[in-house]
C-alpha positions in Angstrom: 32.1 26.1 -44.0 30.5 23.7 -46.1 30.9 24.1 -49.6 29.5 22.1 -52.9 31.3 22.5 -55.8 29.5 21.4 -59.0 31.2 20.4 -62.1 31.1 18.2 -65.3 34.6 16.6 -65.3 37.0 16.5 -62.3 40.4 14.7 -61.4 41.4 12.4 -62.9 40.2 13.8 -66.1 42.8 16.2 -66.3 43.1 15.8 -70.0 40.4 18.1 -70.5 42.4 20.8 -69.7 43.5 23.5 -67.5 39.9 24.0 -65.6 39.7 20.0 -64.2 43.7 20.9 -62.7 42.0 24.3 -61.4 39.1 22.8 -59.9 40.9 20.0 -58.3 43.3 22.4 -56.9 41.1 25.1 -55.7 39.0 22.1 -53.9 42.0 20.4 -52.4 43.3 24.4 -51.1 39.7 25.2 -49.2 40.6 21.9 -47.6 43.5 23.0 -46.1 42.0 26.4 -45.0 39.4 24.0 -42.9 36.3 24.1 -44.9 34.3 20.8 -45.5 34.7 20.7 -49.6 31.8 17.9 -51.6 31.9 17.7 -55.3 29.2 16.5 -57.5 30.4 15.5 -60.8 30.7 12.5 -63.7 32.9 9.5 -64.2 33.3 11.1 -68.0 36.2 12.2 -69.4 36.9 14.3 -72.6 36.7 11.2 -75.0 33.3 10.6 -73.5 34.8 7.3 -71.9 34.3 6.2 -68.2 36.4 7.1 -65.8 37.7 3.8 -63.9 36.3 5.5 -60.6 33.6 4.2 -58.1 29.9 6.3 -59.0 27.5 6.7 -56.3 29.4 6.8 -53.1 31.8 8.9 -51.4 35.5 8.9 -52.5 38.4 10.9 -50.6 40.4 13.0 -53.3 43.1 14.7 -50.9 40.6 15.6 -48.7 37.5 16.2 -51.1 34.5 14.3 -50.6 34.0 13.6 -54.4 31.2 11.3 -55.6 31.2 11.0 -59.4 27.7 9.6 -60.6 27.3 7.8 -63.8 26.5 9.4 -67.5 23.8 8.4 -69.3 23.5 9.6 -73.3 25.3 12.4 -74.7 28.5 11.8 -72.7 31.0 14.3 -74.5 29.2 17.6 -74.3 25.6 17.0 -72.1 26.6 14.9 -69.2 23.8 13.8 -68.8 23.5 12.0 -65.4 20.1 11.6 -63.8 21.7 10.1 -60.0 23.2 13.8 -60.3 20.2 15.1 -60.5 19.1 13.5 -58.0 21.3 14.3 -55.5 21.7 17.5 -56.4 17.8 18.1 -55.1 18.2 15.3 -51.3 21.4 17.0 -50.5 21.7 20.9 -51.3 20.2 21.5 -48.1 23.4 20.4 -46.3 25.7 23.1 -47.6 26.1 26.4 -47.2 27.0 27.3 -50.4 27.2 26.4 -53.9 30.1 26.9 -56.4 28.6 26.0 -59.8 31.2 25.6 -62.8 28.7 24.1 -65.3 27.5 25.9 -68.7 26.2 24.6 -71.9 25.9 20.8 -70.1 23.0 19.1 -67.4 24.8 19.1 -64.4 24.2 23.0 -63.9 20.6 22.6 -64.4 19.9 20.4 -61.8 21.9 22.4 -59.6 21.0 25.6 -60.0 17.5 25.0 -59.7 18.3 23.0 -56.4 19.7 26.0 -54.7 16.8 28.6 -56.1 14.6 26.5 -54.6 15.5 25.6 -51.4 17.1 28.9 -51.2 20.8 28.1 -50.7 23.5 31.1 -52.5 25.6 29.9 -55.2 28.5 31.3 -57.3 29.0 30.9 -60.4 32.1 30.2 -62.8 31.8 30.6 -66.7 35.4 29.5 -67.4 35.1 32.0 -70.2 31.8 30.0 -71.9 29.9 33.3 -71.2 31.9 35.4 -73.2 31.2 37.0 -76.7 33.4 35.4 -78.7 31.9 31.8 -77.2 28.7 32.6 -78.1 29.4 33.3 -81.7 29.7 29.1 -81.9 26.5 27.4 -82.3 24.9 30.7 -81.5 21.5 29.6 -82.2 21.5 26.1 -80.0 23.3 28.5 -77.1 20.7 31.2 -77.4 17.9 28.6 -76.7 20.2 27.1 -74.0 20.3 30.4 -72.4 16.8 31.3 -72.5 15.8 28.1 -71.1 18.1 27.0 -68.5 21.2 29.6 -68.2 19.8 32.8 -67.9 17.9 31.1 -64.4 21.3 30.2 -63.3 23.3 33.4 -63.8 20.3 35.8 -62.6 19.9 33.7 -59.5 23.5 33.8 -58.7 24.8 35.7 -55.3 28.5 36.3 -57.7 30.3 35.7 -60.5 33.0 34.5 -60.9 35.5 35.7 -63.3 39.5 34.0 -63.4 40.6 37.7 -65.4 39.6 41.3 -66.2 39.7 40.2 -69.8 37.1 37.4 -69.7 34.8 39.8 -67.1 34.9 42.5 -69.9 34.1 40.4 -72.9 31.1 39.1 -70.6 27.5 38.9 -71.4 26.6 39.5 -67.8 29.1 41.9 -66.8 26.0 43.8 -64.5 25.7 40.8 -61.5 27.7 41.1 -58.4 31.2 40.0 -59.3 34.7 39.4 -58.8 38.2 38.3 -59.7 40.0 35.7 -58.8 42.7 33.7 -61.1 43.0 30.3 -61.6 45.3 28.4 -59.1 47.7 26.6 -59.6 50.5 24.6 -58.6 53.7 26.1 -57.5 56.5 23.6 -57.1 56.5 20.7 -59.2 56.2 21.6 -62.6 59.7 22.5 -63.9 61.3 21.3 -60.5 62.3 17.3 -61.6 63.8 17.0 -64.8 67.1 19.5 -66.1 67.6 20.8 -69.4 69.8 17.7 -70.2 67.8 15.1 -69.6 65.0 16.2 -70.9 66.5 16.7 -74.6 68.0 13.7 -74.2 64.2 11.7 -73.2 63.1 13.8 -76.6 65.9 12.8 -78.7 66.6 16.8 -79.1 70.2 18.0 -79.5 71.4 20.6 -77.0 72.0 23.3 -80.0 68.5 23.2 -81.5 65.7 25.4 -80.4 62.3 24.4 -79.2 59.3 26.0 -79.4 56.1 24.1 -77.8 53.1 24.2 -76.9 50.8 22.0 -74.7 47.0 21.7 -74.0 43.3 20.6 -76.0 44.4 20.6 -79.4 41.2 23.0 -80.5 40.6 25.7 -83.0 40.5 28.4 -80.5 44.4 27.5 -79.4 45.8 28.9 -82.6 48.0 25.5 -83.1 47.6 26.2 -87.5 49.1 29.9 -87.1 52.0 28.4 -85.2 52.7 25.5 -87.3 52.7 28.5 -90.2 55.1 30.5 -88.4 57.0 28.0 -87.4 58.2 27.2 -90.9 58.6 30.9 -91.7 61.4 30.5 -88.5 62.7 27.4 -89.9 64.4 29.6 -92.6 66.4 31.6 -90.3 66.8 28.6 -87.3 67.1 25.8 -89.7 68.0 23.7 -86.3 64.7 24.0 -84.6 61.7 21.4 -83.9 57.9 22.2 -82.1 56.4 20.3 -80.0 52.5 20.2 -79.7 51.1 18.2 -76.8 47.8 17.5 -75.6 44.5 15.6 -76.2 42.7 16.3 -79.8 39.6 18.3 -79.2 38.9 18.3 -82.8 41.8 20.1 -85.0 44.2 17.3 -85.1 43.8 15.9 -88.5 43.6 19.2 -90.0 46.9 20.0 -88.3 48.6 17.1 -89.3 47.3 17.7 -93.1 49.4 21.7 -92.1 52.4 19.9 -91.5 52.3 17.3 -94.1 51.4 20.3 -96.8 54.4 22.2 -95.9 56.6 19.2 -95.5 57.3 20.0 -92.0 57.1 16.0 -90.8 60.3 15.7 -89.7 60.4 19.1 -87.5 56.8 19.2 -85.7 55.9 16.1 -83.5 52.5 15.5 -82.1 53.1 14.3 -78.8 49.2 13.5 -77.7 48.6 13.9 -74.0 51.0 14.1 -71.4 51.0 13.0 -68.2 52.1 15.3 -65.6 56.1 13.6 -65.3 56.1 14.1 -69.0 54.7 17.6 -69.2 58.0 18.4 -67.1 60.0 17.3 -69.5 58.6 18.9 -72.2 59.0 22.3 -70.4 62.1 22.1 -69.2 63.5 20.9 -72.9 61.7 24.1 -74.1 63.0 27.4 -75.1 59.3 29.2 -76.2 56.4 28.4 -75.4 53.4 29.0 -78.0 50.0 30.7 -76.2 49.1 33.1 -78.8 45.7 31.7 -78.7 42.3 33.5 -80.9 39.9 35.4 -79.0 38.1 33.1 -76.0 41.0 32.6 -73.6 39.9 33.4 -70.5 43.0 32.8 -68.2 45.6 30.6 -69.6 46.4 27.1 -67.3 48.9 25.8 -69.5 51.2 29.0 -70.2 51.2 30.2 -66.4 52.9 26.2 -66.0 55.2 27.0 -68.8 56.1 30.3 -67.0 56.8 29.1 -63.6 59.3 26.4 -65.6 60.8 29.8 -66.4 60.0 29.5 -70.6 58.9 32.6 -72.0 55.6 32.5 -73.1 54.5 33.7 -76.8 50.7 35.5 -76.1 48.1 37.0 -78.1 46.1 40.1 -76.4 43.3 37.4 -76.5 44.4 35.9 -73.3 43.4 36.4 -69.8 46.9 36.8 -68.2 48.1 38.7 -71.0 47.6 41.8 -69.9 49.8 40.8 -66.0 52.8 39.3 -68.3 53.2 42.7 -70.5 52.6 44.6 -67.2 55.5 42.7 -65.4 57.5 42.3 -68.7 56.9 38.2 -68.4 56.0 37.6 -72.0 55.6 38.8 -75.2 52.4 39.3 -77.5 52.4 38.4 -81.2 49.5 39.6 -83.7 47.7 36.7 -85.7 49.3 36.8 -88.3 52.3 34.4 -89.7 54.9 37.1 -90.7 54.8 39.1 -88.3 54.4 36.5 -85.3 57.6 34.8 -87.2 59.6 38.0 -87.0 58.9 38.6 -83.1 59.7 35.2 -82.2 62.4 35.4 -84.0 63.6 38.9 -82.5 63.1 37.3 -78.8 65.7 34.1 -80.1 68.1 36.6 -81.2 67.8 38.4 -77.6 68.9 36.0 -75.0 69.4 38.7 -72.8 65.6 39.6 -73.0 64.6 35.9 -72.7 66.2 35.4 -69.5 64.9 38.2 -68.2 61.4 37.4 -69.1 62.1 33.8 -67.6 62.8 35.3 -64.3 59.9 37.8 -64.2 57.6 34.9 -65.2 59.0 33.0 -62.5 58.1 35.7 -60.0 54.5 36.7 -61.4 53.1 33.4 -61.5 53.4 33.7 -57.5 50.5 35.5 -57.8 48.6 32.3 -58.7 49.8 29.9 -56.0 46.6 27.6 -55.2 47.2 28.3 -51.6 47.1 32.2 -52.0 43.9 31.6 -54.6 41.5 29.6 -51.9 42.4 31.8 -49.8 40.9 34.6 -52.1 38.0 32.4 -52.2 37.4 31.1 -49.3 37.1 35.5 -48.3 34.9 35.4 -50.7 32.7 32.5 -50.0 32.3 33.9 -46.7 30.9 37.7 -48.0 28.2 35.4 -50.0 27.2 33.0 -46.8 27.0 36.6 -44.4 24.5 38.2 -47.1 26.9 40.9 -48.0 26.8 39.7 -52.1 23.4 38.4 -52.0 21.4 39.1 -55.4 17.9 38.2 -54.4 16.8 38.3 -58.1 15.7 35.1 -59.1 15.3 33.7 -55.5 
Protein backbone atom coordinates (compact mmCIF):
# COMPACT_ATOMS: atom_id res chain seq x y z
CA UNK A 1 0.00 0.00 0.00
CA UNK A 2 1.30 3.25 -0.88
CA UNK A 3 -0.08 6.05 0.83
CA UNK A 4 0.52 10.07 0.53
CA UNK A 5 -0.30 11.93 3.27
CA UNK A 6 -0.63 15.78 2.70
CA UNK A 7 -0.33 18.25 5.27
CA UNK A 8 0.76 21.87 6.20
CA UNK A 9 2.99 21.32 9.33
CA UNK A 10 4.42 18.04 10.43
CA UNK A 11 7.11 16.79 13.05
CA UNK A 12 9.03 18.62 14.37
CA UNK A 13 6.51 21.30 14.51
CA UNK A 14 4.72 19.76 17.26
CA UNK A 15 4.11 23.16 18.87
CA UNK A 16 1.25 23.64 16.74
CA UNK A 17 -0.65 21.36 18.48
CA UNK A 18 -2.24 18.08 18.92
CA UNK A 19 -2.95 17.37 15.03
CA UNK A 20 1.16 17.61 13.95
CA UNK A 21 1.60 14.70 17.22
CA UNK A 22 -1.52 12.87 15.39
CA UNK A 23 -0.28 12.98 12.04
CA UNK A 24 3.23 12.02 12.92
CA UNK A 25 1.92 9.20 14.77
CA UNK A 26 -0.74 7.87 12.61
CA UNK A 27 2.22 8.01 9.68
CA UNK A 28 4.89 6.35 11.80
CA UNK A 29 1.82 3.35 12.91
CA UNK A 30 0.85 2.56 8.93
CA UNK A 31 4.58 2.01 8.83
CA UNK A 32 4.67 -0.62 11.14
CA UNK A 33 1.50 -2.35 9.61
CA UNK A 34 3.81 -2.46 6.28
CA UNK A 35 2.53 0.22 4.10
CA UNK A 36 4.93 2.54 2.21
CA UNK A 37 3.88 6.05 4.02
CA UNK A 38 5.28 9.73 1.79
CA UNK A 39 4.41 13.02 3.27
CA UNK A 40 4.34 16.22 1.46
CA UNK A 41 4.52 19.15 3.73
CA UNK A 42 6.45 22.65 4.78
CA UNK A 43 9.52 23.48 6.72
CA UNK A 44 7.07 26.10 8.57
CA UNK A 45 6.14 26.06 11.88
CA UNK A 46 3.41 27.95 13.91
CA UNK A 47 5.53 31.15 14.36
CA UNK A 48 5.84 31.13 10.60
CA UNK A 49 9.68 30.43 11.12
CA UNK A 50 11.71 27.70 9.16
CA UNK A 51 12.03 24.55 10.33
CA UNK A 52 15.92 23.67 10.59
CA UNK A 53 15.10 20.58 8.21
CA UNK A 54 16.46 19.77 4.67
CA UNK A 55 13.51 20.93 1.71
CA UNK A 56 13.48 19.16 -1.38
CA UNK A 57 14.74 15.75 -0.78
CA UNK A 58 13.72 12.69 1.00
CA UNK A 59 14.19 12.53 4.83
CA UNK A 60 13.54 9.21 7.00
CA UNK A 61 11.16 10.27 10.02
CA UNK A 62 10.85 6.68 11.73
CA UNK A 63 10.11 5.17 8.69
CA UNK A 64 8.27 8.06 6.79
CA UNK A 65 9.57 9.25 3.63
CA UNK A 66 8.97 12.98 4.52
CA UNK A 67 10.10 15.74 2.17
CA UNK A 68 9.26 19.18 3.53
CA UNK A 69 9.52 21.90 0.65
CA UNK A 70 10.12 25.47 1.25
CA UNK A 71 7.40 28.37 2.00
CA UNK A 72 7.21 31.16 0.03
CA UNK A 73 4.83 34.37 1.30
CA UNK A 74 2.19 34.01 3.77
CA UNK A 75 4.00 31.49 5.90
CA UNK A 76 1.65 31.43 9.15
CA UNK A 77 -1.74 30.66 7.68
CA UNK A 78 -1.32 29.99 3.49
CA UNK A 79 1.74 27.96 3.17
CA UNK A 80 2.30 28.80 0.31
CA UNK A 81 4.92 26.59 -1.36
CA UNK A 82 5.16 26.37 -5.08
CA UNK A 83 7.95 23.05 -5.16
CA UNK A 84 4.76 21.59 -3.33
CA UNK A 85 2.88 22.15 -5.95
CA UNK A 86 4.87 20.88 -8.02
CA UNK A 87 5.38 17.68 -6.78
CA UNK A 88 2.16 17.25 -5.82
CA UNK A 89 1.25 17.09 -9.84
CA UNK A 90 4.99 14.66 -11.08
CA UNK A 91 4.32 12.27 -8.28
CA UNK A 92 0.58 11.54 -7.42
CA UNK A 93 0.61 9.01 -9.87
CA UNK A 94 2.89 6.82 -7.68
CA UNK A 95 0.42 6.33 -4.86
CA UNK A 96 -2.41 4.61 -4.28
CA UNK A 97 -4.08 6.81 -2.21
CA UNK A 98 -4.24 10.20 -0.90
CA UNK A 99 -4.84 11.27 2.80
CA UNK A 100 -5.38 15.07 2.51
CA UNK A 101 -5.33 17.06 6.07
CA UNK A 102 -5.17 20.55 4.52
CA UNK A 103 -8.12 23.27 4.77
CA UNK A 104 -8.16 27.00 4.64
CA UNK A 105 -4.19 26.87 3.35
CA UNK A 106 -2.40 25.93 -0.49
CA UNK A 107 -1.08 22.72 0.14
CA UNK A 108 -4.71 21.11 -0.30
CA UNK A 109 -5.21 22.81 -3.44
CA UNK A 110 -2.47 21.52 -5.27
CA UNK A 111 -3.28 18.28 -4.09
CA UNK A 112 -6.57 17.76 -4.49
CA UNK A 113 -6.62 18.80 -7.88
CA UNK A 114 -3.65 16.31 -8.46
CA UNK A 115 -5.67 13.38 -7.52
CA UNK A 116 -9.08 14.62 -9.52
CA UNK A 117 -7.08 14.70 -12.26
CA UNK A 118 -5.14 11.90 -12.64
CA UNK A 119 -7.85 10.04 -11.03
CA UNK A 120 -6.16 8.77 -7.80
CA UNK A 121 -8.94 8.50 -4.39
CA UNK A 122 -8.17 10.55 -1.54
CA UNK A 123 -9.61 11.06 2.02
CA UNK A 124 -10.00 13.78 3.57
CA UNK A 125 -9.41 15.17 7.29
CA UNK A 126 -11.06 18.55 8.46
CA UNK A 127 -9.52 18.43 11.94
CA UNK A 128 -12.77 20.08 12.95
CA UNK A 129 -12.09 23.36 10.29
CA UNK A 130 -15.32 22.13 8.58
CA UNK A 131 -17.42 22.57 11.37
CA UNK A 132 -20.19 25.26 12.05
CA UNK A 133 -18.82 26.85 14.74
CA UNK A 134 -15.33 27.26 12.48
CA UNK A 135 -16.94 28.82 9.86
CA UNK A 136 -18.59 31.53 11.96
CA UNK A 137 -14.64 33.15 11.95
CA UNK A 138 -13.85 35.04 8.88
CA UNK A 139 -17.01 33.72 7.48
CA UNK A 140 -16.92 35.78 4.51
CA UNK A 141 -12.98 35.08 3.33
CA UNK A 142 -14.01 31.11 4.19
CA UNK A 143 -17.13 31.23 2.14
CA UNK A 144 -15.06 32.42 -0.94
CA UNK A 145 -12.41 29.81 -0.01
CA UNK A 146 -14.98 27.22 -0.18
CA UNK A 147 -16.56 28.13 -3.28
CA UNK A 148 -13.34 28.28 -4.96
CA UNK A 149 -11.07 25.69 -3.88
CA UNK A 150 -12.71 23.51 -0.97
CA UNK A 151 -15.97 22.55 -2.10
CA UNK A 152 -13.66 20.72 -5.28
CA UNK A 153 -11.77 18.93 -2.54
CA UNK A 154 -14.49 17.67 -0.25
CA UNK A 155 -17.01 16.65 -3.30
CA UNK A 156 -14.28 14.82 -4.97
CA UNK A 157 -13.28 12.90 -1.87
CA UNK A 158 -13.79 8.91 -1.75
CA UNK A 159 -14.32 9.62 2.64
CA UNK A 160 -14.22 11.78 5.23
CA UNK A 161 -12.68 11.69 7.76
CA UNK A 162 -14.06 12.55 11.12
CA UNK A 163 -11.62 12.01 14.69
CA UNK A 164 -15.44 12.13 16.74
CA UNK A 165 -19.29 11.85 16.43
CA UNK A 166 -19.31 15.44 17.71
CA UNK A 167 -17.17 17.08 15.01
CA UNK A 168 -19.13 14.70 12.18
CA UNK A 169 -22.47 16.17 13.48
CA UNK A 170 -21.54 19.78 13.72
CA UNK A 171 -20.32 19.17 9.94
CA UNK A 172 -21.04 21.09 6.87
CA UNK A 173 -20.76 17.94 4.81
CA UNK A 174 -22.20 15.43 6.90
CA UNK A 175 -23.88 13.72 3.45
CA UNK A 176 -20.28 12.22 1.80
CA UNK A 177 -19.15 8.78 2.48
CA UNK A 178 -17.70 8.88 5.98
CA UNK A 179 -16.26 7.49 9.04
CA UNK A 180 -14.78 7.59 12.47
CA UNK A 181 -11.71 7.16 13.64
CA UNK A 182 -10.04 9.13 16.76
CA UNK A 183 -6.95 10.63 16.98
CA UNK A 184 -3.88 8.37 18.02
CA UNK A 185 -1.88 8.65 20.27
CA UNK A 186 0.84 7.62 22.32
CA UNK A 187 0.41 5.16 24.96
CA UNK A 188 3.45 4.76 27.24
CA UNK A 189 5.52 7.68 27.75
CA UNK A 190 3.59 10.46 28.80
CA UNK A 191 3.07 10.17 32.61
CA UNK A 192 5.51 7.12 32.77
CA UNK A 193 9.12 9.12 33.70
CA UNK A 194 8.73 11.61 36.26
CA UNK A 195 6.74 10.84 40.01
CA UNK A 196 4.59 13.13 41.78
CA UNK A 197 7.73 14.25 43.86
CA UNK A 198 9.88 15.25 41.57
CA UNK A 199 7.91 16.96 39.47
CA UNK A 200 6.63 19.47 42.28
CA UNK A 201 9.89 19.78 43.24
CA UNK A 202 11.31 20.77 39.18
CA UNK A 203 8.08 23.37 39.58
CA UNK A 204 8.89 24.72 42.88
CA UNK A 205 5.19 23.45 44.07
CA UNK A 206 4.77 22.20 47.63
CA UNK A 207 3.27 18.72 48.06
CA UNK A 208 0.00 20.21 49.95
CA UNK A 209 -1.09 22.67 47.17
CA UNK A 210 -3.39 21.80 44.40
CA UNK A 211 -2.78 22.19 40.71
CA UNK A 212 -4.92 22.80 38.14
CA UNK A 213 -3.29 23.01 34.50
CA UNK A 214 -3.79 23.11 31.35
CA UNK A 215 -1.50 22.69 28.23
CA UNK A 216 -1.88 23.32 24.39
CA UNK A 217 -2.16 26.68 21.62
CA UNK A 218 -2.93 29.26 23.89
CA UNK A 219 -6.22 30.42 21.54
CA UNK A 220 -9.59 31.90 22.14
CA UNK A 221 -11.32 28.71 21.35
CA UNK A 222 -9.36 26.88 24.48
CA UNK A 223 -11.42 28.75 27.03
CA UNK A 224 -7.87 29.70 29.00
CA UNK A 225 -9.99 33.43 30.28
CA UNK A 226 -12.99 31.36 31.84
CA UNK A 227 -10.38 29.26 33.73
CA UNK A 228 -8.17 31.96 34.86
CA UNK A 229 -11.88 33.44 36.26
CA UNK A 230 -12.69 30.37 37.90
CA UNK A 231 -9.66 29.83 39.18
CA UNK A 232 -9.75 32.83 41.43
CA UNK A 233 -13.36 32.08 42.46
CA UNK A 234 -11.46 28.46 43.79
CA UNK A 235 -8.71 30.45 45.31
CA UNK A 236 -11.19 31.52 48.00
CA UNK A 237 -11.96 28.16 49.23
CA UNK A 238 -8.18 26.43 48.20
CA UNK A 239 -6.21 29.42 49.11
CA UNK A 240 -3.11 26.93 48.57
CA UNK A 241 -3.57 26.33 44.86
CA UNK A 242 -1.48 27.54 41.64
CA UNK A 243 -2.50 26.92 37.51
CA UNK A 244 -0.43 26.18 35.19
CA UNK A 245 -0.98 27.22 31.50
CA UNK A 246 1.45 25.80 28.93
CA UNK A 247 1.73 25.99 25.40
CA UNK A 248 2.68 28.20 22.33
CA UNK A 249 0.60 31.74 22.03
CA UNK A 250 -1.78 31.49 19.16
CA UNK A 251 -2.97 34.84 19.84
CA UNK A 252 -4.70 35.27 23.44
CA UNK A 253 -1.65 35.59 25.48
CA UNK A 254 -1.41 39.18 26.19
CA UNK A 255 -5.03 39.42 26.94
CA UNK A 256 -4.57 36.61 29.37
CA UNK A 257 -1.78 37.94 31.07
CA UNK A 258 -3.82 41.48 31.27
CA UNK A 259 -6.80 38.54 33.24
CA UNK A 260 -4.34 37.65 35.66
CA UNK A 261 -2.73 40.99 36.27
CA UNK A 262 -6.46 42.58 36.70
CA UNK A 263 -7.41 40.20 39.28
CA UNK A 264 -3.98 40.18 40.90
CA UNK A 265 -3.53 36.62 40.35
CA UNK A 266 0.55 36.97 39.41
CA UNK A 267 1.78 35.11 42.00
CA UNK A 268 -0.73 31.93 41.56
CA UNK A 269 -1.00 31.51 37.58
CA UNK A 270 2.31 30.90 35.67
CA UNK A 271 2.61 30.92 31.94
CA UNK A 272 4.83 28.26 31.23
CA UNK A 273 5.18 28.83 27.05
CA UNK A 274 5.76 25.56 25.21
CA UNK A 275 6.85 22.51 26.56
CA UNK A 276 8.84 20.10 25.25
CA UNK A 277 7.71 16.64 25.50
CA UNK A 278 10.15 15.72 28.99
CA UNK A 279 8.58 18.78 30.34
CA UNK A 280 4.97 18.14 29.45
CA UNK A 281 5.56 14.98 31.79
CA UNK A 282 6.30 16.82 34.47
CA UNK A 283 3.64 19.14 34.28
CA UNK A 284 1.17 16.27 34.27
CA UNK A 285 2.38 14.24 36.67
CA UNK A 286 2.63 17.42 39.28
CA UNK A 287 -1.13 17.97 38.25
CA UNK A 288 -4.20 17.30 40.21
CA UNK A 289 -6.94 18.79 37.33
CA UNK A 290 -6.57 19.21 34.25
CA UNK A 291 -8.47 22.25 32.47
CA UNK A 292 -10.27 21.20 28.76
CA UNK A 293 -13.43 22.88 29.14
CA UNK A 294 -12.86 24.35 25.82
CA UNK A 295 -15.83 26.75 23.61
CA UNK A 296 -17.54 25.11 20.83
CA UNK A 297 -14.93 23.86 17.92
CA UNK A 298 -13.11 21.01 19.63
CA UNK A 299 -13.09 18.36 17.60
CA UNK A 300 -11.24 15.53 19.58
CA UNK A 301 -9.08 16.77 22.32
CA UNK A 302 -4.95 15.70 21.89
CA UNK A 303 -3.91 17.34 24.90
CA UNK A 304 -6.66 16.10 27.61
CA UNK A 305 -6.57 12.31 26.24
CA UNK A 306 -2.38 12.84 27.40
CA UNK A 307 -3.56 14.30 30.61
CA UNK A 308 -5.90 11.22 31.05
CA UNK A 309 -3.54 8.46 30.37
CA UNK A 310 -1.14 10.43 33.17
CA UNK A 311 -4.22 9.48 35.19
CA UNK A 312 -5.37 13.46 35.94
CA UNK A 313 -8.98 14.02 35.66
CA UNK A 314 -9.83 16.00 32.98
CA UNK A 315 -12.27 19.21 33.44
CA UNK A 316 -14.59 19.18 29.80
CA UNK A 317 -17.13 21.18 28.28
CA UNK A 318 -19.89 19.26 26.11
CA UNK A 319 -17.99 21.18 23.29
CA UNK A 320 -15.38 18.57 22.97
CA UNK A 321 -15.01 15.57 20.79
CA UNK A 322 -14.17 12.88 23.52
CA UNK A 323 -16.48 14.32 25.83
CA UNK A 324 -19.23 12.41 25.19
CA UNK A 325 -16.63 8.68 25.77
CA UNK A 326 -15.35 10.32 29.23
CA UNK A 327 -19.07 10.87 30.66
CA UNK A 328 -19.97 7.52 29.10
CA UNK A 329 -17.05 5.71 31.01
CA UNK A 330 -17.28 8.04 34.01
CA UNK A 331 -13.49 9.43 32.99
CA UNK A 332 -14.21 13.17 33.44
CA UNK A 333 -16.34 15.70 34.37
CA UNK A 334 -18.20 18.48 32.18
CA UNK A 335 -18.49 22.10 33.47
CA UNK A 336 -20.89 24.80 31.84
CA UNK A 337 -19.13 28.11 30.59
CA UNK A 338 -19.68 29.88 33.10
CA UNK A 339 -17.30 31.03 36.13
CA UNK A 340 -19.57 30.09 39.20
CA UNK A 341 -20.74 27.31 38.35
CA UNK A 342 -17.45 25.74 36.66
CA UNK A 343 -15.84 26.98 40.17
CA UNK A 344 -18.37 25.07 42.26
CA UNK A 345 -17.88 21.67 40.26
CA UNK A 346 -14.24 21.85 40.35
CA UNK A 347 -14.39 22.49 43.54
CA UNK A 348 -17.00 19.56 44.41
CA UNK A 349 -14.52 17.01 42.48
CA UNK A 350 -11.42 18.48 45.03
CA UNK A 351 -13.51 17.81 47.93
CA UNK A 352 -14.23 14.12 46.44
CA UNK A 353 -10.97 12.27 46.34
CA UNK A 354 -12.65 9.22 46.21
CA UNK A 355 -14.35 10.31 42.87
CA UNK A 356 -11.03 11.69 41.52
CA UNK A 357 -9.31 8.54 41.80
CA UNK A 358 -11.76 6.81 40.36
CA UNK A 359 -11.98 8.98 37.38
CA UNK A 360 -8.12 8.72 37.12
CA UNK A 361 -8.34 5.02 36.67
CA UNK A 362 -11.26 4.96 34.21
CA UNK A 363 -9.35 7.57 32.15
CA UNK A 364 -6.47 5.48 32.35
CA UNK A 365 -8.35 2.60 30.77
CA UNK A 366 -10.50 4.63 28.06
CA UNK A 367 -7.70 6.30 26.54
CA UNK A 368 -6.72 2.54 25.36
CA UNK A 369 -9.09 3.11 22.96
CA UNK A 370 -6.79 5.62 21.29
CA UNK A 371 -3.45 3.76 21.20
CA UNK A 372 -1.74 4.86 17.67
CA UNK A 373 -1.19 1.20 17.00
CA UNK A 374 -5.01 0.23 17.43
CA UNK A 375 -5.86 3.72 15.29
CA UNK A 376 -3.62 2.78 11.98
CA UNK A 377 -4.92 -0.15 12.25
CA UNK A 378 -8.47 1.36 11.90
CA UNK A 379 -7.11 3.19 9.05
CA UNK A 380 -5.18 1.28 7.33
CA UNK A 381 -8.95 -1.09 7.04
CA UNK A 382 -10.12 1.79 5.87
CA UNK A 383 -7.58 2.82 3.38
CA UNK A 384 -7.99 -0.40 1.94
CA UNK A 385 -12.18 -0.19 1.44
CA UNK A 386 -11.19 3.24 -0.53
CA UNK A 387 -8.21 1.57 -2.91
CA UNK A 388 -10.89 -1.72 -3.59
CA UNK A 389 -13.72 0.88 -4.81
CA UNK A 390 -16.00 -0.03 -2.01
CA UNK A 391 -16.13 4.05 -0.68
CA UNK A 392 -15.65 5.47 -3.98
CA UNK A 393 -17.69 8.81 -4.58
CA UNK A 394 -17.33 9.37 -8.29
CA UNK A 395 -18.74 12.90 -7.98
CA UNK A 396 -16.30 15.25 -8.82
CA UNK A 397 -13.94 12.76 -10.69
Amino acid sequence: MKILHVTPCYEPAFEMGGIVKSESLLCRGLVKLGAEVTVFTTNTNSLGNSLKVAVNTETDAGGVKVWYFETKYFKKRFYYSPELGKACYQRIKEFELLHLTSFWCYPGIPAGRAARKYKVPYIISPRGTLDRYSLKHNRLQKALYLQLFENANIRGAAAVHFTSELEKECSIIPQNPSFLAANPAEIGSTGGSFDRKKAREYHNIPENYTVLSYMGRLHKRKAIDLLILSFKQILNSVPRAVLLIAGPDDGVLENLKKIVNDNKLQDSVRFLGYVSKEKKELLLAASDLFWYATYPGENFGHSAVEAMHAGVPVIFSRDVGICKDALANAAGIVVEHNVESAANEILALLRDKERMLEISENAKKQVRLYSSEKIAEQMYAEYEKVIKGVRENKKGR
